[in-house]
C-alpha positions as CSV (number, residue, x, y, z in Angstrom):
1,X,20.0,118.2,-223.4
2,X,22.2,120.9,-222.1
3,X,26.0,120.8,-222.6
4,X,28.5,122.6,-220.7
5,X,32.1,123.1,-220.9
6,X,34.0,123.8,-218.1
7,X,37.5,126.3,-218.2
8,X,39.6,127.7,-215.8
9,X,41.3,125.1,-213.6
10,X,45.2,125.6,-212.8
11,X,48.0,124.9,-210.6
12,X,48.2,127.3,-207.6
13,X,49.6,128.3,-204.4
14,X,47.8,128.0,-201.7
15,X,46.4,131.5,-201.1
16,X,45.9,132.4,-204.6
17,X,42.9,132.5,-206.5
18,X,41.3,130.7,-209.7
19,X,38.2,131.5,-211.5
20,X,36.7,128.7,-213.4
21,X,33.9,129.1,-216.1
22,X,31.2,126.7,-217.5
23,X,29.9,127.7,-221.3
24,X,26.0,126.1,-221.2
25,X,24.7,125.4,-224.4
26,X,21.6,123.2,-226.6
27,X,18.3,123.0,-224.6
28,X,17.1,126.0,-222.5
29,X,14.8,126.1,-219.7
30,X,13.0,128.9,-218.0
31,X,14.6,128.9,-214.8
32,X,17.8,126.6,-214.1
33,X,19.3,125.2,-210.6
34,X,23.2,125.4,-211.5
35,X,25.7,124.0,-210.0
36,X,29.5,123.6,-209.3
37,X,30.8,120.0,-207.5
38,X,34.2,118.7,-207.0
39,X,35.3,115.4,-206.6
40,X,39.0,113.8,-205.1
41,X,40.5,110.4,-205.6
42,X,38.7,108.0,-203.3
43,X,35.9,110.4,-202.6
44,X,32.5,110.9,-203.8
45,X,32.0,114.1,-206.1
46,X,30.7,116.5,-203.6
47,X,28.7,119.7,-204.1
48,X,30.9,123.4,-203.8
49,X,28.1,126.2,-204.8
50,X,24.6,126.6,-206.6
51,X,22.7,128.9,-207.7
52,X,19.2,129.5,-208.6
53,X,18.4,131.6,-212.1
54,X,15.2,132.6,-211.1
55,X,15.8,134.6,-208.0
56,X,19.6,134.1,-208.0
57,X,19.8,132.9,-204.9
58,X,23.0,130.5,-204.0
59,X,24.1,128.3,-201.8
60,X,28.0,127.3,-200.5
61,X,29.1,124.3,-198.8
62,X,30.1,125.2,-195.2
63,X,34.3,124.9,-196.5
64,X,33.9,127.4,-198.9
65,X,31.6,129.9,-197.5
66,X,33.2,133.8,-197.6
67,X,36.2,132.5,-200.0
68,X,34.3,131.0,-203.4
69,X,31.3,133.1,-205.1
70,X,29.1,131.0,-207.7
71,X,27.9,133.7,-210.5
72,X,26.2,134.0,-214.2
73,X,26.4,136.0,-217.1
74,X,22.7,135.0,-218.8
75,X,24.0,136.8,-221.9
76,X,27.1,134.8,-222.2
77,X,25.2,131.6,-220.8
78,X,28.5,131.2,-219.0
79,X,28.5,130.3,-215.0
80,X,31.3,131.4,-212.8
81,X,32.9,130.0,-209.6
82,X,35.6,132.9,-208.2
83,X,37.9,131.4,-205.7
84,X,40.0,133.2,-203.8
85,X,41.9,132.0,-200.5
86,X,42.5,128.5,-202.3
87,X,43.4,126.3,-199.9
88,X,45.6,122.7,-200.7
89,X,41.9,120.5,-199.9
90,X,40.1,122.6,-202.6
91,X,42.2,120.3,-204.7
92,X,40.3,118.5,-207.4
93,X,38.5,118.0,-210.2
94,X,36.0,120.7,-210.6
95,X,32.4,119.7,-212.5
96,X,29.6,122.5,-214.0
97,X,25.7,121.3,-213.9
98,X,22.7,122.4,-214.7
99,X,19.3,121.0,-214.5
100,X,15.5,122.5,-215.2
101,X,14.5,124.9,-212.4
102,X,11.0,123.4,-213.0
103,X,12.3,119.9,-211.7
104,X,14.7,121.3,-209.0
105,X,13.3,124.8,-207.8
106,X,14.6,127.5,-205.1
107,X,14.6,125.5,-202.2
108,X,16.0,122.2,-203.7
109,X,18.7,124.1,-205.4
110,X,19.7,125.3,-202.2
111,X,22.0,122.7,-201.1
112,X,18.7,120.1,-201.3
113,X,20.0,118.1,-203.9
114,X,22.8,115.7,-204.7
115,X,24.3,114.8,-207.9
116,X,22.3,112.2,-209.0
117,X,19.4,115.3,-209.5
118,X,21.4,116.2,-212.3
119,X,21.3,115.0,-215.8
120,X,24.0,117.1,-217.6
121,X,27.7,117.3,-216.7
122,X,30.4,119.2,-218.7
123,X,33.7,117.1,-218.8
124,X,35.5,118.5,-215.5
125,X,38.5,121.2,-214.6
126,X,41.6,120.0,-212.5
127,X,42.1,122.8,-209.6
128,X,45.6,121.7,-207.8
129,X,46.4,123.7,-205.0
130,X,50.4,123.2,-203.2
131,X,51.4,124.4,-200.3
């Protein structure tokens, strides 16, 4: 079991720029797929970026492409998402997750997944962005 612990999320103008960390901690795999999703009232929790340990390579839902950048520090065991140009529906509740690259590799972890792939969720970070 992995558990994660997200940080970060604030209240913002639209324009401005939040980055949110996720502290990953207990079991450790080789190679992770990691992951940032955000859900809305009413909505389903949707994924925002993801990234692949073992060749870092990442992938962006269309909405965020060129403005958020999905990032690790392996010797912190801390993921990053940097957001910049926030706009008012990047509001939400912002969720870190990780599971084993052996289960979800490189091309899964590309946007090939949904959340039900994942097994370990840290508790969520409220991004609110006003125009």
């Amino acid at each position: 079991q992995v558990q994660l612990v997200e940080s970060g999320g604030d209240s913002v103008q639209a324009g401005g720029s939040l980055r949110l960390s996720c502290v990953a901690s207990g079991d450790t795999w080789s190679t992770y797929c990691m992951a940032w999703f955000r859900q809305t009232p009413g909505k389903e929790r949707e994924a925002v970026a993801s990234l692949y340990t073992g060749t870092s390579s990442t992938y962006y839902v269309d909405s965020v492409k060129g403005r958020f950048t999905i990032s690790r520090d392996k010797d912190k065991n801390t993921l990053y998402l940097q957001m910049n140009s926030l706009k008012t529906e990047d509001t939400g509740m912002y969720y870190c997750t990780a599971g084993a690259g052996s289960l979800l590799g490189p091309t899964a972890c590309s946007g090939y997944f949904d959340e039900s792939d994942f097994a370990n969720w840290g508790q969520g970070t409220q991004v609110t962005v006003s125009s």
